[in-house]
C-alpha positions in Angstrom: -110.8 -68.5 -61.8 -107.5 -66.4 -61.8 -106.5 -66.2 -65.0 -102.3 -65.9 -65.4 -99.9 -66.1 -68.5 -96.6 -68.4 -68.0 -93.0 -66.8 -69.3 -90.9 -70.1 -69.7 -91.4 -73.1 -70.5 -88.4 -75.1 -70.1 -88.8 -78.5 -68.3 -89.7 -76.7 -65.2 -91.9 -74.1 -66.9 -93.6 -77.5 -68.1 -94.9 -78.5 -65.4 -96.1 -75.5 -64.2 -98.3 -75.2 -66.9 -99.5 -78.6 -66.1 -100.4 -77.8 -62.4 -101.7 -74.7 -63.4 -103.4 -75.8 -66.0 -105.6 -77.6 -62.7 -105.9 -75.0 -60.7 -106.6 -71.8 -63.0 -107.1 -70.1 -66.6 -104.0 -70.0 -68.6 -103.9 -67.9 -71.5 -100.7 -67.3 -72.2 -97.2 -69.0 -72.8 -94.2 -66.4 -74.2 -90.7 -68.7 -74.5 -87.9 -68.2 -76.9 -88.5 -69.7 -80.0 -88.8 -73.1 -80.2 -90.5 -75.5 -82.6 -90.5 -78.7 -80.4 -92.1 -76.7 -77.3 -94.5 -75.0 -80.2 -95.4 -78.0 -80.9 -95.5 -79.6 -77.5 -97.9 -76.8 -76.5 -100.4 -76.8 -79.3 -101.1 -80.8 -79.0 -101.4 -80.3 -74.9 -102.5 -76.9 -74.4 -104.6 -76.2 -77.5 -106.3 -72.9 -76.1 -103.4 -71.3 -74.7 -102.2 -68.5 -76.9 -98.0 -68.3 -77.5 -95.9 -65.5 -77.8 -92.2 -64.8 -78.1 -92.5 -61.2 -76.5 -93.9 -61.4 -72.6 -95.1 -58.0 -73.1 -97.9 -59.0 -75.1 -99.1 -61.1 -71.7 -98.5 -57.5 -69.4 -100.8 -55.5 -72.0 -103.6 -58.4 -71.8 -105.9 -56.4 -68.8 -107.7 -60.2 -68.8 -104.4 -61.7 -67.0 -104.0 -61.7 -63.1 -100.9 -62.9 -62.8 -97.5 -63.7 -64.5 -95.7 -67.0 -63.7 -91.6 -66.6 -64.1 -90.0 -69.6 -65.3 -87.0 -68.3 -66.8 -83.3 -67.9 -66.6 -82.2 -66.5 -62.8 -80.5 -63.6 -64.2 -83.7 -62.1 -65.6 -86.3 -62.9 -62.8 -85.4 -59.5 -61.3 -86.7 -57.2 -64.7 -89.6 -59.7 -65.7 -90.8 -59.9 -62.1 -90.6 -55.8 -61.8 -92.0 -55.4 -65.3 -95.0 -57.8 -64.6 -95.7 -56.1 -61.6 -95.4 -51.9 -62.7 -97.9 -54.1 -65.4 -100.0 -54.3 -62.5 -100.0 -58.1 -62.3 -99.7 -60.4 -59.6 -96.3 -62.4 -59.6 -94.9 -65.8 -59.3 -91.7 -65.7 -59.7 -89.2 -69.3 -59.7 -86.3 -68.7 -57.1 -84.3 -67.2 -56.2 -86.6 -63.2 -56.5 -83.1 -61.5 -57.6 -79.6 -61.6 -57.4 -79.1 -58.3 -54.9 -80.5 -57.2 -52.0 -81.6 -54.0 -53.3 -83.5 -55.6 -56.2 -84.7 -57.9 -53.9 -86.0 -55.0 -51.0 -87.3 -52.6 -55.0 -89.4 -55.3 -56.0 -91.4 -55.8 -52.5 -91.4 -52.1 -52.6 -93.4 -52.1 -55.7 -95.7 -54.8 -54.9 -96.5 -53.4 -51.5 -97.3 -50.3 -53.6 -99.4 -51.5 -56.2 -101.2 -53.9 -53.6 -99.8 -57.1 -55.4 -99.3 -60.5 -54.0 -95.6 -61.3 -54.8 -94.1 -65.0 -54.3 -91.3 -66.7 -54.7 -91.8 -69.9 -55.6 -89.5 -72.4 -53.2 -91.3 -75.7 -53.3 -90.1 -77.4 -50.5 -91.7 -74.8 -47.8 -95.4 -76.1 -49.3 -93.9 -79.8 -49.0 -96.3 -81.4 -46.8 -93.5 -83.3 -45.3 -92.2 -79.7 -44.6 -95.1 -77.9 -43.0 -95.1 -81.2 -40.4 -92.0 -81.2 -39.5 -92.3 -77.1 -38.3 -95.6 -78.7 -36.7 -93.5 -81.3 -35.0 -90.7 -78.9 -34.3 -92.8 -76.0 -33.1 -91.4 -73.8 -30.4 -88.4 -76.5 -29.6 -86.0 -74.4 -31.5 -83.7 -76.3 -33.6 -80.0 -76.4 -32.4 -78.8 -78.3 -35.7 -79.7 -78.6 -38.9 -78.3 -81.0 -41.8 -79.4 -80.9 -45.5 -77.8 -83.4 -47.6 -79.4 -83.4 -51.4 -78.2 -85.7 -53.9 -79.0 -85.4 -57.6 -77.9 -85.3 -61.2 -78.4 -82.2 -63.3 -79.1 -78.8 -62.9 -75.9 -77.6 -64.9 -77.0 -74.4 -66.6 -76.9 -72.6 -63.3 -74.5 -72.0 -60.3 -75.3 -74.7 -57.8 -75.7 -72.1 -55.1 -77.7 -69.8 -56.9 -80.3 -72.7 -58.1 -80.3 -75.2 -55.7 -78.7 -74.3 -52.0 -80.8 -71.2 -51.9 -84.1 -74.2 -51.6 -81.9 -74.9 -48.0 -80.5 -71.7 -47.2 -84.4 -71.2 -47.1 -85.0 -74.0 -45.3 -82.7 -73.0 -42.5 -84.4 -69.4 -42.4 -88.1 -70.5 -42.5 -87.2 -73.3 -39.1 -85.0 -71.2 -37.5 -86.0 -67.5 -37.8 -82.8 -66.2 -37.7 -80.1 -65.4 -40.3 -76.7 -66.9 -40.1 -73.9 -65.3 -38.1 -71.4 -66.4 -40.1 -70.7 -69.1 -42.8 -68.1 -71.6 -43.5 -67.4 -73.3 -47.2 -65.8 -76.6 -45.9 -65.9 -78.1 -49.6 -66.5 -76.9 -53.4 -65.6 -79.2 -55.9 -66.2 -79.4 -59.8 -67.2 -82.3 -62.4 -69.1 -80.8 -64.7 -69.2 -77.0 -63.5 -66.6 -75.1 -61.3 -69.0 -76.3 -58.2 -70.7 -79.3 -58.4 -70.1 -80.7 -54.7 -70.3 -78.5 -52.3 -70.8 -78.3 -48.4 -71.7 -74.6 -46.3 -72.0 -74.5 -42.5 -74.2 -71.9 -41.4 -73.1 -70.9 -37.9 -75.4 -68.6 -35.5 -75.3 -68.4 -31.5 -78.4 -70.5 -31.5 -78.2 -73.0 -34.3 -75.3 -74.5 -36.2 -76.4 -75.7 -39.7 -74.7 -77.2 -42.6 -75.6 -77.8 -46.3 -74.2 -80.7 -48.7 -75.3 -80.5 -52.0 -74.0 -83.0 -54.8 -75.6 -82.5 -58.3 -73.0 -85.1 -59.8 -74.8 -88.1 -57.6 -76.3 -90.8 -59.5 -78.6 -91.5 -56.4 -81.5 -89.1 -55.8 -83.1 -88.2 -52.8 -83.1 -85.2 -50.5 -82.6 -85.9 -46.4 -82.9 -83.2 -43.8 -81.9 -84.0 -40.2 -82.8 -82.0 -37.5 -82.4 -81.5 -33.3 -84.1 -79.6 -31.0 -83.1 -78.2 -27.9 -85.2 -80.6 -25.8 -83.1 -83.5 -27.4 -85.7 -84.3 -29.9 -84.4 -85.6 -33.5 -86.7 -85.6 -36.6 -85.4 -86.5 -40.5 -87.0 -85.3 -43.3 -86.2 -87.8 -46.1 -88.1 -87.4 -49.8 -91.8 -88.1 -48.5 -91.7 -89.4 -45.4 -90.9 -87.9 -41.4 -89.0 -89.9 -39.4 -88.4 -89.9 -35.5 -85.3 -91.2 -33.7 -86.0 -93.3 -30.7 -84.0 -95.0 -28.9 -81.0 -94.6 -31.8 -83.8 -96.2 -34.7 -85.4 -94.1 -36.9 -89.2 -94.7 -36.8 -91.6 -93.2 -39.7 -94.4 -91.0 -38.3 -95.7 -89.2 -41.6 -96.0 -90.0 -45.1 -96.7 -87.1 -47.7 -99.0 -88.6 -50.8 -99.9 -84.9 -52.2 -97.6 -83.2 -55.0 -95.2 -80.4 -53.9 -96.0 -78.7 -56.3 -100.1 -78.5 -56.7 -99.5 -77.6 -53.1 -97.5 -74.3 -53.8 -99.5 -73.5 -56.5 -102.3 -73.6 -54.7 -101.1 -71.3 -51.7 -100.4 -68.7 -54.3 -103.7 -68.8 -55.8 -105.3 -68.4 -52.0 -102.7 -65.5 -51.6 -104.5 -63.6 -54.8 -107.6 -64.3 -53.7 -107.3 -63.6 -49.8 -105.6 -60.2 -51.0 -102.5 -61.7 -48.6 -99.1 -61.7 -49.5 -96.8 -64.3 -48.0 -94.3 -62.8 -45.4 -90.7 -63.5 -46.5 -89.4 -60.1 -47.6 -86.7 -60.9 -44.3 -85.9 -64.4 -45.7 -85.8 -63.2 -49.5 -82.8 -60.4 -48.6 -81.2 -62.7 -46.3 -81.0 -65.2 -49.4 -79.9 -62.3 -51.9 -76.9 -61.3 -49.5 -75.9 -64.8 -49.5 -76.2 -65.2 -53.3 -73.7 -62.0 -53.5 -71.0 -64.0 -51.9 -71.1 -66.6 -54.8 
């Protein structure tokens, strides 16, 4: 099995020490210090070793691969540490927070011959990879994201959670944006909070409402083709307009999650890296406007 070591463990960095717990050999958790997640870790995770300083994890020749689970602002120097380390690299999103960091750290794992990959769930959601099935070479013409939520506080709402449908919009469509419209940014707990982008192009018009202040959770995505054809996208189930009803055609029962991890995994195995250098500058250009 691959072996990796995990740097974070936050709530996020929780759970993917669970699923990869599953799925491979982890030997290694490095976090700031922390008595409660000590203490978490030793009663679930008795064999894994903990560390406060991540380079103790690089100089272990036994580790494969690093997972990043850490603050945005240092994915970019872990990531191109763990990889001049000569590790393969999973790194949270977004990769970095400029296009030349972004375009320096595929550099390096082309070099070395590493698998690199940025972990956005919702392109392994099985709802996900139907809907492109269902979609397939009817090329959208709109596409609506609406995401509501509570939480997520400790980092800029575009930085943590619109790049998941900026992505979105790039993986369906192909093509960047032409241009981009902020039609409404309002703050409750942060100076953005509630926000909504339109992503223009020639060939698609998109738009993107995010509201992290919602006490209702769920995440929709609507979109039409150019034959006409409407599909939704709503938590974990497809849905179908016909004849103005909505009619549910799929229903996901897998976790996100154990699904991504799972595709990286392959990727180290397969020697195959996934091929989203495009999408990951497009995302860090975008992120340099916020």
């Amino acid at each position: 099995m691959v072996s990796v070591g995990i740097i974070g463990v936050g709530n996020w960095g929780k759970n993917l020490l669970r699923v990869f717990d599953k799925l491979s050999t982890v030997k290694w958790t490095a976090y700031k210090e922390s008595k409660e997640t000590e203490r978490w870790i030793k009663e679930h995770y008795p064999a894994v070793r903990i560390t406060r300083e991540y380079s103790e994890i690089l100089n272990d020749k036994t580790v494969d691969a690093v997972i990043i689970s850490t603050p945005i602002s240092t994915h970019y120097k872990i990531a191109k540490d763990a990889l001049a380390a000569g590790k393969h690299v999973f790194v949270e999103k977004p990769l970095a927070l400029n296009k030349n960091e972004v375009k320096e750290l595929y550099d390096l794992a082309r070099k070395k011959k590493l698998v690199l990959f940025v972990g956005y769930i919702f392109l392994y959601h099985p709802c996900y990879i139907e809907l492109k099935k269902l979609v397939g070479n009817d090329a959208p013409v709109m596409i609506e994201t609406d995401w509501k939520k509570y939480g997520s506080f400790g980092e800029s709402i575009f930085q943590n959670l619109a790049v998941h449908d900026w992505t979105l919009v790039y993986d369906l469509t192909g093509n960047p944006p032409d241009s981009f419209v902020m039609k409404t940014k309002k703050g409750v707990k942060t100076d953005a909070d509630i926000i909504s982008l339109s992503l223009e192009s020639k060939k698609y018009n998109a738009t993107i409402n995010i509201d992290r202040v919602s006490k209702k959770k769920e995440k929709r995505v609507t979109v039409k083709t150019r034959s006409g054809k409407e599909f939704v996208w709503k938590d974990n189930t497809i849905l179908v307009s016909e004849k103005s009803r909505l009619k549910p055609i799929f229903r996901n029962e897998k976790e996100p999650l154990q699904e991504e991890v799972a595709a990286f995994l392959s990727c180290i195995k397969e020697g195959v890296s996934p091929d989203d250098a495009d999408s990951n500058i497009f995302i860090a250009k975008l992120s340099e406007k916020f």
